[in-house]
KOLVEX-916129 format. One record per residue (C-alpha): x, y, z. Coordinates in steps of 0.001 Angstrom, whole numbers, plus 500000, padded with zeros to 6 digits. Example, Ala and Ser with C-alpha at 12.3 -4.5 7.8 and 13.67 -1.06 7.14 Angstrom:
BEGIN
512300495500507800513670498940507140
END
This chain:
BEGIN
491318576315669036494534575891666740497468573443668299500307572704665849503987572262666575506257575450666683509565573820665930510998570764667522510574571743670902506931574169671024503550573718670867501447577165669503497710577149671101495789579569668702492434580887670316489896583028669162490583585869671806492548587565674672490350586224677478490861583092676278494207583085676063494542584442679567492613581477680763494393578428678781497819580355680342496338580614683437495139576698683493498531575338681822501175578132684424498973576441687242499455572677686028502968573437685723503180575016688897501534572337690971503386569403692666502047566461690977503239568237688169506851567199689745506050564171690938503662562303688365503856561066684805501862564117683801503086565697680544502640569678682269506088568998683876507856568813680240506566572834680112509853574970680785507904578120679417504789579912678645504636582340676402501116584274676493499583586623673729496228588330672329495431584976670528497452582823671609499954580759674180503221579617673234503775576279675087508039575614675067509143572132676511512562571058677332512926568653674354511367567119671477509639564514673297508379566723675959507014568817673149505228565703671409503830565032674526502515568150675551500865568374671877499587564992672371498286566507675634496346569509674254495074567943671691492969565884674415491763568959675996492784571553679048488947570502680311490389568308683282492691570844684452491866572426687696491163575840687811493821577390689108493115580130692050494019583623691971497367585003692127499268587258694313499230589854691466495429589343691018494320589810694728497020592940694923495550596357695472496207598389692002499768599622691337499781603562690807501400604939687856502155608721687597502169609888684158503514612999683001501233613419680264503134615412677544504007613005674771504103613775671150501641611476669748498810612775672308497578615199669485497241612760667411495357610311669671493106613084670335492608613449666807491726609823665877489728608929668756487650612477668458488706613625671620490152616647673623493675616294674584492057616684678524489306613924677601492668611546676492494223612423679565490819611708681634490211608394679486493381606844680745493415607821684118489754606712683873489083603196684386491411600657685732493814598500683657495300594837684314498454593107683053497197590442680216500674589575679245504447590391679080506124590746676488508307592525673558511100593591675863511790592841679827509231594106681860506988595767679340503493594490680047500185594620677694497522596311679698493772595924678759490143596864680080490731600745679982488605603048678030487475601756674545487702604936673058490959605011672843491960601926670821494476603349668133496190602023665473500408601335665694502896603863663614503132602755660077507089603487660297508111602254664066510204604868665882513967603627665902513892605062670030511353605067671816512713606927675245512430604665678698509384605628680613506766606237677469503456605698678145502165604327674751498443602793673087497801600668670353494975598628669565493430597940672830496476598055674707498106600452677019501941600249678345504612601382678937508511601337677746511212599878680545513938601086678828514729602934675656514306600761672389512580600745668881508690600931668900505703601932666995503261602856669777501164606016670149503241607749672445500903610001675297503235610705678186506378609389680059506902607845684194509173608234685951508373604271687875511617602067687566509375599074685745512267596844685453515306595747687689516534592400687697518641592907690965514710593265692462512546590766693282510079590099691075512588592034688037509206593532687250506972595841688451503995595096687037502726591194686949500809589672684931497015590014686124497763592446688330495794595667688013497350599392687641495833602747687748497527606086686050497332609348687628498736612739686244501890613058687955502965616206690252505503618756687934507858618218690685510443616038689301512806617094686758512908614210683924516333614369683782516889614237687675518142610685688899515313610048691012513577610265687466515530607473685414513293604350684739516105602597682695517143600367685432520772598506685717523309598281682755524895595124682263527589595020684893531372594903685044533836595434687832537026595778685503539227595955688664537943593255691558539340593838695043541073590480695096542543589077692042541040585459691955543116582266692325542534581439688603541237583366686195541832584393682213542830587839681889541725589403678680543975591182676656541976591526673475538411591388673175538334590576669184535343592398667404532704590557669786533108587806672699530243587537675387530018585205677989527349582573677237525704579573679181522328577401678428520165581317679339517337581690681486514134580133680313510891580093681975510978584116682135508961584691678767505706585892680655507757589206681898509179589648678698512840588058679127513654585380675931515675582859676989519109583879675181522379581303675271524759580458673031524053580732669779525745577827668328524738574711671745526197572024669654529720573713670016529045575262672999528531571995674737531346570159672886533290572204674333531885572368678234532139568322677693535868568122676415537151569482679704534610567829681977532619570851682977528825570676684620526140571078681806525572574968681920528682575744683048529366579463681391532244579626678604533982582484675876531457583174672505533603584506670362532793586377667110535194586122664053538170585547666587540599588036668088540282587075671404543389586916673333543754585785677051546778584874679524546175582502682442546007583011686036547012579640687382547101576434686015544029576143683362542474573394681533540816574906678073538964573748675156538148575558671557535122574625669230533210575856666487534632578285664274538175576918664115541086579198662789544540579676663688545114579423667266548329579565669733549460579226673287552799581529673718553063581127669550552823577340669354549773576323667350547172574478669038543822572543667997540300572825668475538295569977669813541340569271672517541797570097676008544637572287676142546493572826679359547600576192680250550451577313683037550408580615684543551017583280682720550583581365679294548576583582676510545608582106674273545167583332670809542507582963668852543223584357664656539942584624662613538611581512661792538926580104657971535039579616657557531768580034660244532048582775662791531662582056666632533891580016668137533836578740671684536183578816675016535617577020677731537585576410680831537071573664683244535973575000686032533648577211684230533489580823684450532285582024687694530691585408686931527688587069688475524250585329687513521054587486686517517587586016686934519786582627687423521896582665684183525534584291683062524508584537679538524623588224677918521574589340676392522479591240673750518609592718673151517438592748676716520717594013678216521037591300680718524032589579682050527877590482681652528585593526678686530646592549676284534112590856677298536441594048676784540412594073677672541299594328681124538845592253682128539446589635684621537245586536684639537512584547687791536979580489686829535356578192689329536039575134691237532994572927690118533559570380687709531004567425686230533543564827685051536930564160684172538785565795680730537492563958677941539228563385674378537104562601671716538688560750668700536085562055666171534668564904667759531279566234666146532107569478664954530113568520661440526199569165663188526934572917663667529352574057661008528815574277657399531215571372655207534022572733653288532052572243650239528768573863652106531207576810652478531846576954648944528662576344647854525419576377649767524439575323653183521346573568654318519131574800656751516473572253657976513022573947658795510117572718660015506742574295658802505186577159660853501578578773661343501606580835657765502843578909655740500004578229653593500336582612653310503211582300650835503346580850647168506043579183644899505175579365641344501242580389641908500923577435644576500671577621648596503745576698650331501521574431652603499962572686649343503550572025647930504435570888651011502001568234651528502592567232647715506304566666648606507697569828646005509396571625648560509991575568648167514085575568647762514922578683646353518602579910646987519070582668649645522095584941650932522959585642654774522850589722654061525104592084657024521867592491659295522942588788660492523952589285664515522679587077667487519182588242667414518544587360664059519778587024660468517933588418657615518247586756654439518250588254651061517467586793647330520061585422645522520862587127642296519012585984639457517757583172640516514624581551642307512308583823642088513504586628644348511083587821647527508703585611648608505046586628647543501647586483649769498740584252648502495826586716647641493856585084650176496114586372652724497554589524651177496690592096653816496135590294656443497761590707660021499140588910662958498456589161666373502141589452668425502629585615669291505485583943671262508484583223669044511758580870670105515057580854668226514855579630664665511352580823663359511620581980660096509541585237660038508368587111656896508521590975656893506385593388654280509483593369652151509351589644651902512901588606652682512919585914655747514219586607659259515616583843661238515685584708664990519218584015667026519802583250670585518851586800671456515405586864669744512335588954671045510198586995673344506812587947671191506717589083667040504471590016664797505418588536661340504178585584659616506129582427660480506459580240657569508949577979659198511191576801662492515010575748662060515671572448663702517773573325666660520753571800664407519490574040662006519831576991664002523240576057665062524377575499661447523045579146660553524819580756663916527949579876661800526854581581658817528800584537657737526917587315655358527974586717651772526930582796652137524492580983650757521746579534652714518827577043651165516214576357653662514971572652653442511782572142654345510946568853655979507805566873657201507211567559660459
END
């Protein structure tokens, strides 16, 4: 067993194989669950998610303390921990799955496993499966203990849609696609089961441990009949409510992207839903505190400005983060103030001078619909509000934490880049992750340099893939070196999809780092050379492409 710190606020367990993995999550979601764990000085109650893999179990705590206890914790030993007793999902009879088996990878299978397309077909049907772990999107779920024959290997080149319903194998797993994304699976056949709904309750289907059977499905149902579409809700708006609310901000202009944005929904990893947010909390929060708003209260992300919004009622405002030119009925206001709006006044937000989201809240907070207990909008998962668009009308609520607070020297420095950072360079503090011994500087390890104090500083550029579910990075011109280069020792290997939280700085084939946003997968499977403080993830939220990024390694 492998425990080492996963950013400021994880823990990564490392084990030598599924079952084991299953177990530790097993022993750790039951400490969590249990009510000493609420009661006592225990450090299990610092856990705020578990993230489950093949190998491994992603331990994420509610701050940096919490973490260091929990790592202090497991390095002790799980040994004490009761054993916890079976679950709902566990004792369940198996969940039927009819497959229509027609999908255009079953060939194939049947030619790498040495089979008949009918002996496929019989293999899966076969033997029971069980839920190991969620994962990868909301409400796909990793199924093991079918027939060993027909372990496969993943697509080289993933498919950039994979349609909702496929039934899919790789490895040693079976499952199957909630909704229609990217994937590199062996694709066999297609359901028409709803797997995911997060108006439902549980949101998904199929829970961990519990145990599924597939059957060939009767031809009777069109797949393109209703009855037939496993998609599940789209993000919801009513554009026209019955009642127009008491106060409200009516949008007249979305800009190019605002979404509505809160603290997300952790805790929901193990059925495949990240915890999302706003991208930049240090602003975010400035901003809920300025006009005396309940932690969490849900506020305005907006992207590169262009929002503009006129007020139903008497308002009470605030703008951080990216600032840029900003008026209420043409009179120029500032950020970091409360700003009092009268009915019928218009907001307008001009695109800020340097970083890129900037942040509206009004006190009161905005008093959406919640999903699985959050307003935030998932831009990867598809959960919460869609994107703010004009026309809409966003009712504000009555609960408040405090009074309006000014702050003489507000701290808008922790998230966004100096003026001479914008000209220049920003830092990014990292912490070291799993691999990082996998990549070399100048013929050394990145772990040896490390713990030698020569930290690997090389210049990077935020490149246009840079949205709020990750930001790829790029070399700089001519200088440092370029991609970064396996060690020999590690230059094919693989690894096993492990939990990832916002800030790990994973390391494709091509060798140019991705940072994951708000919005970030719940598992990957990339080397992780690094974690960005949560400062450091707030800094790069107000990145734009074009800048220049140095990631600063520190001890951890």
């Amino acid at each position: 067993m492998r425990i080492s710190p996963f950013g400021e606020r994880a823990v990564l367990v490392e084990v030598s194989g599924l079952d084991e993995a299953r177990h530790l999550y097993s022993l750790l979601r039951h400490a969590r669950e249990t009510p000493a764990a609420a009661s006592s000085a225990t450090p299990w109650r610092d856990i705020v998610d578990l993230v489950p893999a093949a190998r491994s179990v992603l331990v994420v705590a509610a701050s940096a303390s919490g973490a260091t206890r929990l790592h202090t914790a497991l390095v002790a030993g799980v040994a004490s921990l009761a054993a916890p007793p079976p679950t709902s999902a566990e004792a369940a009879p198996p969940v039927t799955i009819p497959v229509h088996y027609d999908g255009p990878d079953l060939a194939e299978v049947a030619t790498h496993t040495g089979l008949t397309p009918a002996e496929v077909v019989a293999a899966h049907t076969g033997m029971p499966w069980q839920v190991a772990f969620g994962g990868f999107a909301p409400g796909f779920a990793y199924l093991v203990g079918g027939d060993p024959r027909l372990q496969v290997p993943r697509h080289p080149q993933p498919r950039t849609t994979v349609p909702a319903g496929s039934v899919a194998l790789a490895g040693e797993f079976s499952g199957i696609y909630p909704r229609s994304s990217p994937g590199g699976w062996q694709l066999i056949g297609r359901t028409d089961v709803v797997l995911w709904d997060p108006d439902r309750t549980p949101p998904a289907a199929l829970q961990p441990g519990q145990h599924v059977r597939f059957t060939v499905a009767e031809p009777s149902i069109s797949p393109t009949s209703p009855a037939a579409t496993p998609t599940g809700p789209a993000p919801h708006r009513d554009p026209h409510p019955p009642h127009q609310p008491h106060r409200a901000l009516t949008v007249l202009t979305p800009g190019p992207l605002t979404t509505v944005q809160d603290e997300g929904r952790p805790g929901l990893a193990a059925v495949g839903v990240g915890p999302s947010g706003a991208a930049d909390r240090t602003a975010y929060r400035l901003a809920n505190r300025l006009v005396g708003n309940m932690p969490g209260s849900a506020a305005l992300e907006v992207t590169l400005g262009g929002l503009a919004v006129r007020a139903a009622g008497a308002l009470t405002v605030c703008l951080t983060g990216a600032a840029g030119p900003a008026t209420i009925d043409g009179r120029e206001v500032d950020f970091a103030t409360p700003l009092h709006l009268r009915d019928g006044q218009e907001l307008r937000l001009g695109m800020p001078s340097r970083g890129v989201r900037s942040y509206l809240a009004v006190r009161g907070g905005l008093a959406l619909p919640a999903t699985l207990g959050s307003r935030s909008t998932d831009r990867l998962a598809g959960l919460g509000p869609a994107s703010v668009a004009a026309g809409d009308i966003l009712p504000v609520g009555g609960e408040v934490g405090g009074p309006v607070h000014v702050d003489h020297a507000p701290p808008m420095a922790h998230s966004q880049p100096s003026r001479a950072e914008a000209r220049d360079e920003v830092l990014i503090d990292v912490l070291p992750g799993p691999q990082l011994g996998w990549f070399v500087c100048g013929g050394d390890r990145l772990d040896r340099l490390h713990r030698l104090g020569r930290l690997d500083d090389r210049l990077w550029v935020v490149s246009g893939e840079a949205d709020r579910v990750g930001v790829r990075l790029t070399a700089a011109a001519g200088r440092d070196g370029g991609a970064l280069a396996r060690h020999t020792e590690w230059a094919g290997a693989e690894v096993p999809s492990f939990g990832m939280v916002r800030g790990a700085v994973q390391v494709p084939p091509s060798g140019m780092p991705v940072i994951l946003g708000a919005d970030h997968p719940v598992t990957g499977g990339y080397p992780v050379i690094a974690v960005a403080t949560e400062a450091g993830s707030d800094r790069l939220a107000q990145c734009r492409p074009g800048d220049h990024v140095r990631l600063r390694l520190r001890q951890a």
